[in-house]
C-alpha positions in Angstrom: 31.0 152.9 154.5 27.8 155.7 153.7 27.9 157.2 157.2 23.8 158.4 156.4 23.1 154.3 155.8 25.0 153.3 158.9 23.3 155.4 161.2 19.6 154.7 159.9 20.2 151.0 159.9 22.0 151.2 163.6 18.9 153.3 164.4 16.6 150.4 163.2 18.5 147.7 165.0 18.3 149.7 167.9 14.2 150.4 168.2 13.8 146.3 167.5 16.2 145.0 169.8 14.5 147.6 172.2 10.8 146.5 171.2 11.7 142.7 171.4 15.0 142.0 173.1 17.2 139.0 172.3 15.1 137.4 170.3 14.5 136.7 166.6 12.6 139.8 166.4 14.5 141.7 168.0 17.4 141.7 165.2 14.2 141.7 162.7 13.8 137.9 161.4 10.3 136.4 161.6 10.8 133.8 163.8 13.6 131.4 166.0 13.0 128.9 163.1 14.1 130.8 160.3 17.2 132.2 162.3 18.5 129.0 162.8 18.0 127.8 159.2 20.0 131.0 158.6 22.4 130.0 160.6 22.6 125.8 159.7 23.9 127.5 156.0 27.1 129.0 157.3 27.7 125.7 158.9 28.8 124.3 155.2 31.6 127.4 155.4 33.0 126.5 158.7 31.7 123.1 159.8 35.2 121.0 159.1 37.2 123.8 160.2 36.3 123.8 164.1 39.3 125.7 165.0 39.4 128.1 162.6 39.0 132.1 163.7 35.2 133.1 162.8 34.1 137.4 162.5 30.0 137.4 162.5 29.4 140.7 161.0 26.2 142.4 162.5 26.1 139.7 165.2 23.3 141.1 166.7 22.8 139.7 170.4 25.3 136.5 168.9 23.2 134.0 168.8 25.7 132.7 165.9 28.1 131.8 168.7 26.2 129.5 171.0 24.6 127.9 167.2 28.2 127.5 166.5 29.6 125.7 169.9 26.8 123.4 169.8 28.1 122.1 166.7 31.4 121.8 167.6 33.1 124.6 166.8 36.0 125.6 169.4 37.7 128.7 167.5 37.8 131.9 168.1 34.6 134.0 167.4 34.7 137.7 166.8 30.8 139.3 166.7 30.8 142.8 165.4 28.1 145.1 165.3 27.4 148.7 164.8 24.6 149.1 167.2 25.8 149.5 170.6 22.9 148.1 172.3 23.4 145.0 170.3 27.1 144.4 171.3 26.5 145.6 175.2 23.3 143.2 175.2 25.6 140.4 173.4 28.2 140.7 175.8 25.7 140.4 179.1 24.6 137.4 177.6 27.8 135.5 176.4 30.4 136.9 178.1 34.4 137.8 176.4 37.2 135.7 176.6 39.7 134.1 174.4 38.1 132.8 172.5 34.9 135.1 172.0 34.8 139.0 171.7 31.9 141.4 170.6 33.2 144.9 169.1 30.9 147.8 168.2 32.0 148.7 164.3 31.8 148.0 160.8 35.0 146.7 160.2 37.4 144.0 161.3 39.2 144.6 164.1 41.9 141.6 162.9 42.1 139.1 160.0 40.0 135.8 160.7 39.8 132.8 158.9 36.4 132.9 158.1 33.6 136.6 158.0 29.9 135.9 157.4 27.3 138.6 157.4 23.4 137.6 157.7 21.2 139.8 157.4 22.4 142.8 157.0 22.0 143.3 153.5 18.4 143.8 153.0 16.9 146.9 155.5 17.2 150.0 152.9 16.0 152.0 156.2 15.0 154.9 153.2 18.9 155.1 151.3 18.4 155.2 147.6 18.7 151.2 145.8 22.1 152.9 143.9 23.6 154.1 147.3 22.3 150.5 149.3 24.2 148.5 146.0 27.2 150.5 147.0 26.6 149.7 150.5 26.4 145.5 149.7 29.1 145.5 147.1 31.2 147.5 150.6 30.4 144.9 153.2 31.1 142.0 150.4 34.2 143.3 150.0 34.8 144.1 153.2 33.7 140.3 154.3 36.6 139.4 151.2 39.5 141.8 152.7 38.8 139.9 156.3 39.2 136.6 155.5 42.0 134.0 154.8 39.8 131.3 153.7 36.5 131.9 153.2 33.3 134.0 153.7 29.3 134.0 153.2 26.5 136.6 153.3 22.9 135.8 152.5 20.0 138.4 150.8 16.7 138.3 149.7 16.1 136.8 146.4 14.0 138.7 143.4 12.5 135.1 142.9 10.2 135.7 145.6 6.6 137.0 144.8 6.5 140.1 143.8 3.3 141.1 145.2 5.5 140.1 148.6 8.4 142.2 148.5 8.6 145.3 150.7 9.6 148.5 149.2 12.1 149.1 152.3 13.7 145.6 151.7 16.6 144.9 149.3 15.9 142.0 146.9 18.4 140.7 144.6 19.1 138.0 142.0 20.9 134.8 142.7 23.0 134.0 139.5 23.9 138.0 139.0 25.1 137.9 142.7 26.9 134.5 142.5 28.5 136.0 139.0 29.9 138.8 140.3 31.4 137.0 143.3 33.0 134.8 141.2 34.6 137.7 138.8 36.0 139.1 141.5 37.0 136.7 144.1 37.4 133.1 142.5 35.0 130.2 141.0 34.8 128.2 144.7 31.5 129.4 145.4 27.9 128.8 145.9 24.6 129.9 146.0 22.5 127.5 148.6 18.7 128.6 147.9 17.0 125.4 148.9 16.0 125.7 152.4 12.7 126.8 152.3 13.2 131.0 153.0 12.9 133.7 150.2 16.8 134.3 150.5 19.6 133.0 149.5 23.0 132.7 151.0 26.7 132.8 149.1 29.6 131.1 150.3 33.2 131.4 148.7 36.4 129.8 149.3 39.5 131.6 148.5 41.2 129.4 146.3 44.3 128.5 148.6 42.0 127.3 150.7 39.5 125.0 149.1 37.7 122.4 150.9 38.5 118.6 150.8 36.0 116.6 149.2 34.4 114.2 152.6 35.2 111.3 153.1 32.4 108.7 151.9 31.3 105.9 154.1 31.8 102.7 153.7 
């Protein structure tokens, strides 16, 4: 990955998490509301899969993990981050074990059955858009190469007002996003844009391992 881009971003993470803490704005989201709406949309990825291996890329303080045991998952949870404060602060908080590491890095230190990335495709942090679209096609694929059965990412959407949008934000369009997932990586995808945020999040399915439809009650 851009080595310039890495280290602005890590630098960014690093000044909020200082300036904040583990808190919601201290990995730069408005509020504890919003991060857990962020968080409720990965559950349609991994929520009938509880034992199923699970990499959170740019965890952050992992507040994904404790989201995730409440709601029953039991698998193993890998939280990677490239800002060292993050992981150290991520580990004080939630421990290792078996079943839960937190690695500084960009890449996957083993292949999980799951990778989801939130949030870390918007801060430009000053890199040119053409270098940042390099950057996001990178971690996309990089979320892909990870996985065995599935993986998700939200972004900001350009269907929020532009008189809104921050120049050192990255915005980008739902159906060209969702389009180019599915060229590359397979048609069991979608983009969920409903839950109230100026974002939207992707989820895929590798095709050998396609979800069952659920059961309907009786």
């Amino acid at each position: 990955m851009d080595q310039p881009i890495l280290s602005a971003v890590t630098a960014h993470y690093e000044q909020a998490l200082a300036a904040h803490g583990p808190t919601a704005r201290g990995v730069d989201w408005k509020d504890e509301a919003g991060q857990r709406l962020r968080h409720r949309q990965f559950l349609r990825l991994v929520e009938h899969d509880a034992d199923a291996s699970i990499l959170d890329l740019g965890c952050g303080y992992g507040d994904f993990l404790p989201f995730l045991r409440a709601h029953g998952h039991r698998g193993r949870y890998i939280g990677l981050d490239i800002a060292p404060g993050m992981v150290a602060t991520a580990r004080r908080l939630h421990g290792e074990g078996a079943d839960r590491i937190f690695r500084q890095g960009s890449e996957s230190p083993e292949p999980v059955d799951y990778a989801i990335a939130s949030g870390i495709l918007n801060v430009i942090r000053g890199a040119d858009h053409g270098a940042w679209a390099a950057h996001v096609e990178a971690v996309i694929e990089g979320l892909a190469r990870a996985s065995r059965r599935g993986f998700a990412f939200n972004m900001l959407s350009l269907h929020s007002d532009p008189d809104r949008r921050r120049a050192d934000l990255h915005y980008a369009d739902p159906a060209a996003t969702l389009a180019a997932i599915v060229a590359r990586h397979g048609h069991h995808a979608a983009v969920l844009q409903d839950y109230g945020l100026w974002e939207f999040t992707v989820i895929l399915r590798h095709p050998s391992h396609t979800a069952s439809p659920m059961p309907v009650a009786p």
